[in-house]
C-alpha positions in Angstrom: -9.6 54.8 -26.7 -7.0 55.6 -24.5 -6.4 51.6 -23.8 -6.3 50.7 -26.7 -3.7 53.1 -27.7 -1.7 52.5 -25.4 -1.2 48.8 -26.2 -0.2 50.3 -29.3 2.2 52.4 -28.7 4.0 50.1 -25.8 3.5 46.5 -26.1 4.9 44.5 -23.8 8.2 43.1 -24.2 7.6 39.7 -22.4 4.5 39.2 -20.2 5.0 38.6 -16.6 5.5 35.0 -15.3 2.7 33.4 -12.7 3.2 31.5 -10.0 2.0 28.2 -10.2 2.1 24.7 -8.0 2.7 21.6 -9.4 2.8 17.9 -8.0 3.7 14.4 -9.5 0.7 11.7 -10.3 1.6 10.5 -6.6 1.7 13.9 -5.0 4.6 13.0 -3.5 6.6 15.9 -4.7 5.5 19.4 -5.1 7.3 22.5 -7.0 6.7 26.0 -7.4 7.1 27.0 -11.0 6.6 30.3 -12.2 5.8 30.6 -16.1 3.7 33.1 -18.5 2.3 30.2 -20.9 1.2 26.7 -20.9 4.3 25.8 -23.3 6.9 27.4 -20.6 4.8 25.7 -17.6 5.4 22.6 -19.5 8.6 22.8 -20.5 9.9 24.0 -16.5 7.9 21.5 -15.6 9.5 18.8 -17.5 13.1 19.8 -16.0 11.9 20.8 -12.3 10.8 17.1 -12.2 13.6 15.7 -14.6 11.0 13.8 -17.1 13.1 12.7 -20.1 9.4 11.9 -22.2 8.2 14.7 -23.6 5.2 13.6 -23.7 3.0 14.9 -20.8 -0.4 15.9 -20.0 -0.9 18.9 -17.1 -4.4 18.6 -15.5 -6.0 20.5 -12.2 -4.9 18.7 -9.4 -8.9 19.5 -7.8 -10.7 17.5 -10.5 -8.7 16.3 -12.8 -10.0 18.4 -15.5 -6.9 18.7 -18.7 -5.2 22.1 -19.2 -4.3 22.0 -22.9 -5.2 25.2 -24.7 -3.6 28.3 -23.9 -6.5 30.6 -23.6 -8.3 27.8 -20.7 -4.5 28.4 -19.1 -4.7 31.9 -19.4 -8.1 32.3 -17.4 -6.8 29.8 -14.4 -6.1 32.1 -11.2 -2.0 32.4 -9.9 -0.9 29.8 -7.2 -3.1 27.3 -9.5 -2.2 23.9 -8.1 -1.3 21.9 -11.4 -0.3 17.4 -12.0 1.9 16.6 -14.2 0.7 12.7 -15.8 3.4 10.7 -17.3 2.2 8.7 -20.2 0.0 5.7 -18.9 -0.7 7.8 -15.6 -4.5 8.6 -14.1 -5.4 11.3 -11.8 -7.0 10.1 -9.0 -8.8 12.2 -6.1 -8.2 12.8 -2.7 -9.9 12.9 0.1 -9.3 15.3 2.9 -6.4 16.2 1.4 -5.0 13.3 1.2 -4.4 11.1 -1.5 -6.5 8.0 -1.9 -4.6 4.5 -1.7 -5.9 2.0 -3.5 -6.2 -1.2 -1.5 -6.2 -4.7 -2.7 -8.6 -6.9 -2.6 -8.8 -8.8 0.8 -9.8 -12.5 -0.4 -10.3 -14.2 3.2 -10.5 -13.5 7.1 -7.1 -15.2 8.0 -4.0 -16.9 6.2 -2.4 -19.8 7.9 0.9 -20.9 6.8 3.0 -23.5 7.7 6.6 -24.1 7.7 8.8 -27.1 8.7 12.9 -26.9 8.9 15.5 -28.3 11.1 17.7 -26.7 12.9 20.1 -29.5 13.0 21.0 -32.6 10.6 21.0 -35.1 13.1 17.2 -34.3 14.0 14.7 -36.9 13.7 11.6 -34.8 12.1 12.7 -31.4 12.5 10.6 -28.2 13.9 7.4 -26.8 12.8 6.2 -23.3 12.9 2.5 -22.7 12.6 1.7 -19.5 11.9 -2.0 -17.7 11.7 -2.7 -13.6 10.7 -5.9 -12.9 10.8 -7.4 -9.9 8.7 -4.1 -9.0 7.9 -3.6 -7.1 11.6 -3.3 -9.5 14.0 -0.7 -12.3 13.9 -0.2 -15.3 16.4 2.4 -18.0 16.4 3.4 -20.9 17.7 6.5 -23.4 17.1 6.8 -27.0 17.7 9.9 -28.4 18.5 11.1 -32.2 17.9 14.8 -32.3 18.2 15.6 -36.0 18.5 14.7 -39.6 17.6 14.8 -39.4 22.2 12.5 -36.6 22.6 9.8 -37.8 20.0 9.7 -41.5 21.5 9.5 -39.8 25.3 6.8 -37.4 23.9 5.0 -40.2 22.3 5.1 -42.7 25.5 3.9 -40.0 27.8 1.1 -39.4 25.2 0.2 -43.2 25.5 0.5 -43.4 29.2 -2.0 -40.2 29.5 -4.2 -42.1 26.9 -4.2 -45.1 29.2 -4.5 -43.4 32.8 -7.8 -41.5 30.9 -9.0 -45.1 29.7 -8.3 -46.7 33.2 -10.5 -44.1 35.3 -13.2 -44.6 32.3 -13.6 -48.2 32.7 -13.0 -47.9 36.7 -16.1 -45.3 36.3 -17.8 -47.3 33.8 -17.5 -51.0 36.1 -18.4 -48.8 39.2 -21.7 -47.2 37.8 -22.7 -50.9 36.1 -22.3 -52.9 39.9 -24.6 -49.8 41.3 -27.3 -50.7 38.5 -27.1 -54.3 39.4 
């Protein structure tokens, strides 16, 4: 009886404020806000985080689950960790504390890409670079180099002489091993 006079006799003028947390849909910014309904949470919310839509939804940052009514606000505990969802914004969980990064899809081991350019006008084919990452980690790298009309012809003669010394000592091996069957 005593309560309830009490009440009576000296309501409140303005019930206290809580303190509350509350964090973007990223998590990448968190504010203390302190507030003594959902409709004051909100509404600090909206200018702590300078959201121009009024149109947001505050759910548990934990699970997710939607804090709309003010009596569900009223029974939440103070330092209540609270997100703030723009419109077309999902909570998503964390794990360890840590917010969970969608990856994308990986669609193949290694990417190979290859790029030709020219360092100079005057050269004959140009340069090309060959380049291989594998699993998206490891990279590797290599460049090929044909300056001049001069360089390619020297390259390509030395390749044919190399071709012909290798064909020599196969038909010198060749003739040698036929005579020792005969």
């Amino acid at each position: 009886v005593g309560a309830v006079t009490k009440q009576t006799l000296f309501p409140p003028l303005m019930p206290a404020g809580r303190p509350f947390r509350v964090s973007n849909a990223s998590r990448s910014s968190r504010k203390g806000i302190v507030a003594s309904s959902l409709q004051e949470l909100i509404s600090k919310t909206l200018d702590a985080f300078l959201i121009s839509a009024g149109i947001v939804t505050l759910v548990l940052e934990e699970d997710g689950t939607v804090v709309d009514t003010e009596e569900f606000f009223k029974s939440l505990d103070d330092n209540t960790h609270f997100m703030v969802l723009e419109k077309g914004q999902k909570w998503t969980q964390t794990r360890n504390g840590v917010a969970a990064v969608r990856q994308k899809k990986k669609m193949g081991v290694a990417n190979i890409t290859f790029d030709l350019y020219k360092l100079n006008p005057k050269d004959f084919i140009g340069c090309l670079n060959i380049k291989a990452t594998f699993y998206e980690i490891y990279s590797v790298s290599y460049d090929i180099k044909c300056m001049g009309a001069k360089s390619v012809l020297r390259k390509v003669l030395q390749l044919m002489s190399h071709a012909a010394q290798i064909t020599g000592q196969f038909l010198l091996c060749t003739g040698t091993y036929m005579l020792q069957l005969m």
